[in-house]
N, C-alpha and C positions, 0 to 999 in steps of 0.2 A: 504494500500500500504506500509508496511513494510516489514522488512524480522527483523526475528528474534524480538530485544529490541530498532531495533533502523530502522527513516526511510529507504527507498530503498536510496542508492547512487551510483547517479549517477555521473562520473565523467569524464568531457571532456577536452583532448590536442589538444590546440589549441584555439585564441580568431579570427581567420579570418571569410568567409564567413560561413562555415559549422560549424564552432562549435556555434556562434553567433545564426546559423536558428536551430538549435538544443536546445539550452536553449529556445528560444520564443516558441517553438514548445512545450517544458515540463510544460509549463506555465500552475497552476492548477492543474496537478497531483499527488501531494501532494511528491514527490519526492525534496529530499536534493542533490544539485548539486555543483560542485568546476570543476571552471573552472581553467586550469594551462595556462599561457603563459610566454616565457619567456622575450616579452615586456608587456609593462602596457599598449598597444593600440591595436583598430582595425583597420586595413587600409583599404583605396578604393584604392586595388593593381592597377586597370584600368587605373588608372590615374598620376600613379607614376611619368610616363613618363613625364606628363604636371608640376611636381616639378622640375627632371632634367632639362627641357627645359625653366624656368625662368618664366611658366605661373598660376602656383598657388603658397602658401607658404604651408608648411608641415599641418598645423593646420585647413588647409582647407578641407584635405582626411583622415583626424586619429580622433580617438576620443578614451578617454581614457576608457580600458573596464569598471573598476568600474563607473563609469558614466553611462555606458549604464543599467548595472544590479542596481543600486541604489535604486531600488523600486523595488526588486526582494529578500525578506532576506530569501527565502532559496538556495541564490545564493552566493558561497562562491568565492572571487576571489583568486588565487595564483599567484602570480611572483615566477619562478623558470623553471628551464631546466633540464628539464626528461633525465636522462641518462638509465634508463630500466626501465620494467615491470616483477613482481613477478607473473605468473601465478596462482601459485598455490595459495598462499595465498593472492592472490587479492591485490596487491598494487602495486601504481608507484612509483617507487623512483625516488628522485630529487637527483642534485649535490651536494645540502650540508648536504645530509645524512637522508632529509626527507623523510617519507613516507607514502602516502597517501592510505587509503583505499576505494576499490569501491566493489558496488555490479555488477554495470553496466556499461563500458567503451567505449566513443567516442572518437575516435584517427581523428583527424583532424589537421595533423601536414604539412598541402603543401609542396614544394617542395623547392630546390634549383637551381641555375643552373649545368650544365652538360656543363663539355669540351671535352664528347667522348675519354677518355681515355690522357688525355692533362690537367692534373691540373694546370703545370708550365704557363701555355698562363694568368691563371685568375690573377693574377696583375699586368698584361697588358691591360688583356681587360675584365674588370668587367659589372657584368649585371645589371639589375634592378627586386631586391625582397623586399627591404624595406626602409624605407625613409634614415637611413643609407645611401644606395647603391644610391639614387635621392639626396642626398643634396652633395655627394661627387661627383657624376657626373654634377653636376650644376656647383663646384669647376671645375671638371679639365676644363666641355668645355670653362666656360670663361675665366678661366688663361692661354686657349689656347690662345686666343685673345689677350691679355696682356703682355703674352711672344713674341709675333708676332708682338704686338707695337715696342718693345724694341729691337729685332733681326735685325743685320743691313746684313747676310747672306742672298739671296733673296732664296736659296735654300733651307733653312732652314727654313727661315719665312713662305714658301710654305707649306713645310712638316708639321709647327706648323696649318695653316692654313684649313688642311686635316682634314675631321674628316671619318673615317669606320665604319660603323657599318655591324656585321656579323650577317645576318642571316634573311628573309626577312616573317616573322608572323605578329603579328597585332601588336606587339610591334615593333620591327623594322619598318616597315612601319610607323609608327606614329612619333617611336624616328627621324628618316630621313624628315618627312615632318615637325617637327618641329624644329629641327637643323637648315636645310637652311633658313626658313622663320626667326629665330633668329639673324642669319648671315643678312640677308637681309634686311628686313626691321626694326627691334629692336634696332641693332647694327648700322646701316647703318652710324647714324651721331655722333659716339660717337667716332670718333676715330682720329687721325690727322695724324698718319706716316702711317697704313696699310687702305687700304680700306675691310672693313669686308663682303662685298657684292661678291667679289672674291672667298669665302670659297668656298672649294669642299666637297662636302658631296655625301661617295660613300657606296653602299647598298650592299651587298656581300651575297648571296643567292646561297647554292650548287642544291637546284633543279630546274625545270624547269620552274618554277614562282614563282612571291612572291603571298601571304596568298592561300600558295596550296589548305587549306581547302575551300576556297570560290571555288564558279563555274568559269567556265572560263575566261567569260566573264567579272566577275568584275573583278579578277587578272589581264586581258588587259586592262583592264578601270584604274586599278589603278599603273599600272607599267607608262602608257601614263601621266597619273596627275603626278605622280612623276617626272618624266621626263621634265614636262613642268614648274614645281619649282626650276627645273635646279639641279635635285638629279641625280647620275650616277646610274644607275642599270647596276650590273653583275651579268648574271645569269650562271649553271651549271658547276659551278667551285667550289668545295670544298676547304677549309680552309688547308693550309698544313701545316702553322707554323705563329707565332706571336712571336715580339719583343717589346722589349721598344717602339720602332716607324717604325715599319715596320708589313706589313700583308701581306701573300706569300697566292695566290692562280693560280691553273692552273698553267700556264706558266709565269705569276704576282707575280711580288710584289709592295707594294703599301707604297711608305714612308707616316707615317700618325703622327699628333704630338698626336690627339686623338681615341683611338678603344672602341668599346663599343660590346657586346655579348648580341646577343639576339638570338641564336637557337638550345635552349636547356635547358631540366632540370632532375633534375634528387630529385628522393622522397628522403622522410626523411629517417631515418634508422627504421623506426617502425617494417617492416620486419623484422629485427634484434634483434630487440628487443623481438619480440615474436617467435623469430625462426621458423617462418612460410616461405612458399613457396612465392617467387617474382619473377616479370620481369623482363628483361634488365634495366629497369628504377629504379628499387627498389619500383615500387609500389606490395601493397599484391595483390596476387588474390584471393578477396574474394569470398562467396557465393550471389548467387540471392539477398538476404537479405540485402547485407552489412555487415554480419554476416560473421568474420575472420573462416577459417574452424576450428572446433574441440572447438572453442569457441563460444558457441550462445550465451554470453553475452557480447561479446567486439565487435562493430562496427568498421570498417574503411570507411573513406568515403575521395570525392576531390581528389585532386592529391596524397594524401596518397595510392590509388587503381587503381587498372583494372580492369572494370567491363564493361562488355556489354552493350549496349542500345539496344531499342527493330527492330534496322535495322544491329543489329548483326555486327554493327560496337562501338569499346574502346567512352566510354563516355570520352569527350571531359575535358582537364584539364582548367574549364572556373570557372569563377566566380559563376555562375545560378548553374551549377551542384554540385559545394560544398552546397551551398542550397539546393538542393533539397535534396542532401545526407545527411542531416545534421535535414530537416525533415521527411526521412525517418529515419534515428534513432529513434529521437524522437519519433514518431508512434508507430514503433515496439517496445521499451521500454516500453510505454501503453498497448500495445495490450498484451506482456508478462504478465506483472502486472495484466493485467484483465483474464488470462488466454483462451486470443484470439490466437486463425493463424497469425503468421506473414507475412503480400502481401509482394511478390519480390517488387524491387525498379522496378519504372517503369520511366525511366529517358524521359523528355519531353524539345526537342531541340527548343529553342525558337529564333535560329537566329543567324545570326553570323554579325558584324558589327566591322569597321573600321574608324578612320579618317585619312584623308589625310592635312593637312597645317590646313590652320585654316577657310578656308572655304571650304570644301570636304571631302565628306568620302561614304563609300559603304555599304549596309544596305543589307542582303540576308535577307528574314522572311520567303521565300519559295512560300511563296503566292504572295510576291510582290518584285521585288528589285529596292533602289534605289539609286541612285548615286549624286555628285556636289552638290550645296547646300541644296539642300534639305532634301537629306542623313546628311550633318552636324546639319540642328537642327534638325532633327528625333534625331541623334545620342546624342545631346547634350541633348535634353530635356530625354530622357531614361537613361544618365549619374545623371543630378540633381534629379529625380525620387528615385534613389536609393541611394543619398547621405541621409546623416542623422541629422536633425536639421534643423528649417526654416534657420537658419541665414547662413551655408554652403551653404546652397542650392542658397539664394540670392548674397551672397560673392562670389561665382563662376558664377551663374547666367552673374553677371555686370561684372568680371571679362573677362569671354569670350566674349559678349557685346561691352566691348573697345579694345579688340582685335581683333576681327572681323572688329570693325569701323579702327582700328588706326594701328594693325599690330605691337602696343608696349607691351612689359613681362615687366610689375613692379614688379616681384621678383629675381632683378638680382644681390642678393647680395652674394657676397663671404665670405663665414662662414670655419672658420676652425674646425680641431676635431681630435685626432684620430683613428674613424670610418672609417675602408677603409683602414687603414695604414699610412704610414709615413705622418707628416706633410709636406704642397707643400709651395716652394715660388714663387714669380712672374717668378723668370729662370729658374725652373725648376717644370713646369707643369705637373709632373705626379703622381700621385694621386696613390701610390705603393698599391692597393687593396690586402689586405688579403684574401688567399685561402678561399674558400666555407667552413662555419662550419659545423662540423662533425656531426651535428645533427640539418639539417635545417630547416625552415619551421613552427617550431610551440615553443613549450614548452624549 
């Protein structure tokens, strides 16, 4: 398995779900691999939300990539940020003028968010892609709180009080039912001038349900659960405009002291980079294979793509599908090497599932669906599953445990930085988030 004087090299951007099932998958092949990212971690993006929300701490969903590779020495790690790829002579460059040689390239770079042609709204209403984005949304929502202490204006204490989030997928759904419950019972007894139980937490959704993907039925099942956490759900009103503290929808606006953006993203510039053909989203569209056109030796896979599944509906931009993209690379990199056929990807949909507060959530599997608590530990125990490390696995485990018993976040501390933008004080709660970077998602 060489090419030429030196092994095959292979080389993957990106350390999240697909570049990660891509390296395990090379395992053996006698292939020399460099991985690039341009953080030193891999994350459980899934659960970001439960950092923002004050119910895990960062070190409980990150693990640092050389950690994971440490017993892998023909696994090279890089820290650095890919600003293009040389086709022709086979190498990526980095920002600070390095550059890396491959025989064989995995572009696994996820995505960003997407404000639909509305950049100006993102440092107002920042999303959730990296713990970055979770530790600074944990800042603004509870200096929302804090500024609302101190605020002797009842209109203003209101508006601080407000929190929106746009956009009603399985992130919104989750960030809204753990917002109120925060507000609710967390906060409940912590405060002596506002009552924090008051908080309005309003869910802002332009289509005609939230997590459209699901069937109908759960969407009704879980707009109702919502509903009865004392979340507001608007639906079929698109987003017209965002301010410091306002959010204008329909014939609405809605003074808010916190907004948050959850409906939308948009891919990394990898398209770009290789001057290939894209979608409205900036993912490539690759061949059957994974396989960029004109290139059968550089894969794109994850939200990096648009690629069909075999019900001829866009494989879904989910955590499992970077996986599996990522050991379809893998595969076909083997199969090249041994001079085998490379199988199309054959992407296999294993379910869609949500939580709702901290006891509820909705489980499609297709074969079975189910809902209320039951759904939560299906849901929970399929989370610890794929976490990494018995000790995570247990540290979350008991973590959700006593908040399921008690309904309290012991991770409710205010950490400063400037990740996200300006630094906040207690009067002035807003968290100035820096535009989306120009090359998000991975390296």
């Amino acid at each position: 398995m060489t090419t030429g004087a030196h092994k095959h090299r292979v080389v993957i951007i990106g350390g999240g779900f697909g570049g990660i099932a891509a390296i395990e998958q090379l395992k053996g092949t006698g292939v020399d691999i460099t991985i690039i990212d341009r953080r030193n971690h891999h994350l459980f993006q899934p659960l970001l939300y439960q950092v923002a929300t004050t119910s895990l701490s960062p070190s409980e969903i990150a693990w640092p990539i050389r950690m994971l590779v440490r017993h892998r020495p023909e696994v090279t790690t890089v820290l650095g940020n890919v600003t293009g790829i040389d086709k022709t002579a086979q190498l990526v460059e980095l920002e600070d003028g390095a550059r890396i040689a491959y025989d064989s390239l995995i572009i696994a770079t996820g995505a960003a968010h997407a404000y639909f042609g509305h950049d100006e709204w993102a440092p107002y209403a920042p999303g959730l892609k990296t713990l970055e984005d979770a530790t600074a949304m944990r800042r603004r929502l509870l200096l929302a709180f804090e500024a609302a202490e101190r605020q002797t204006d009842p209109e203003k204490r209101k508006a601080l009080l407000t929190f929106a989030i746009i956009g009603a997928g399985p992130t919104g759904v989750e960030l809204a039912g753990a917002v109120i419950e925060l507000a609710r019972l967390t906060l409940r007894d912590d405060f002596r001038t506002i009552h924090p139980e008051e908080a309005r937490v309003v869910l802002i959704e332009a289509g005609p349900r939230v997590l459209l993907n699901f069937r109908e039925s759960l969407s009704e099942y879980t707009k109702s659960a919502l509903e009865r956490l004392g979340v507001e759900v608007h639906l079929g009103d698109a987003v017209t405009n965002i301010t410091a503290d306002s959010v204008a929808y329909g014939d609405k606006v809605l003074r808010a002291g916190t907004i948050v953006w959850a409906a939308g993203v948009l891919a990394s510039p990898a398209a770009k980079w290789l001057e290939v053909e894209a979608d409205r989203a900036g993912r490539i569209k690759v061949n059957p294979d994974l396989t960029v056109p004109g290139y059968p030796n550089i894969y794109a896979i994850g939200d990096t793509v648009s690629v069909l599944g075999p019900n001829g509906k866009p494989v879904p931009g989910i955590g499992d599908a970077a996986k599996q993209g990522g050991r379809q690379a893998g595969r076909a990199i083997e199969a090249q090497l041994a001079g085998k056929p490379v199988p199309p990807f054959r992407y296999r949909h294993l379910g869609d599932i949500a939580t709702i507060g901290r006891s509820a959530a909705v489980i499609d599997f297709g074969w079975v669906q189910l809902t209320g608590w039951v759904g939560w530990w299906v849901w929970g125990l399929a989370h610890i599953y794929f976490l990494i490390g018995l000790k995570n696995r247990i540290s979350v485990a008991v973590s959700w445990m006593w908040i399921y018993l008690t309904g309290h976040r012991s991770a409710r501390l205010i950490t400063w930085g400037e990740a996200g933008g300006a630094r906040q004080t207690p009067l002035a709660p807003k968290d100035m988030a820096k535009p989306p970077d120009p090359d998000p998602g991975a390296a």
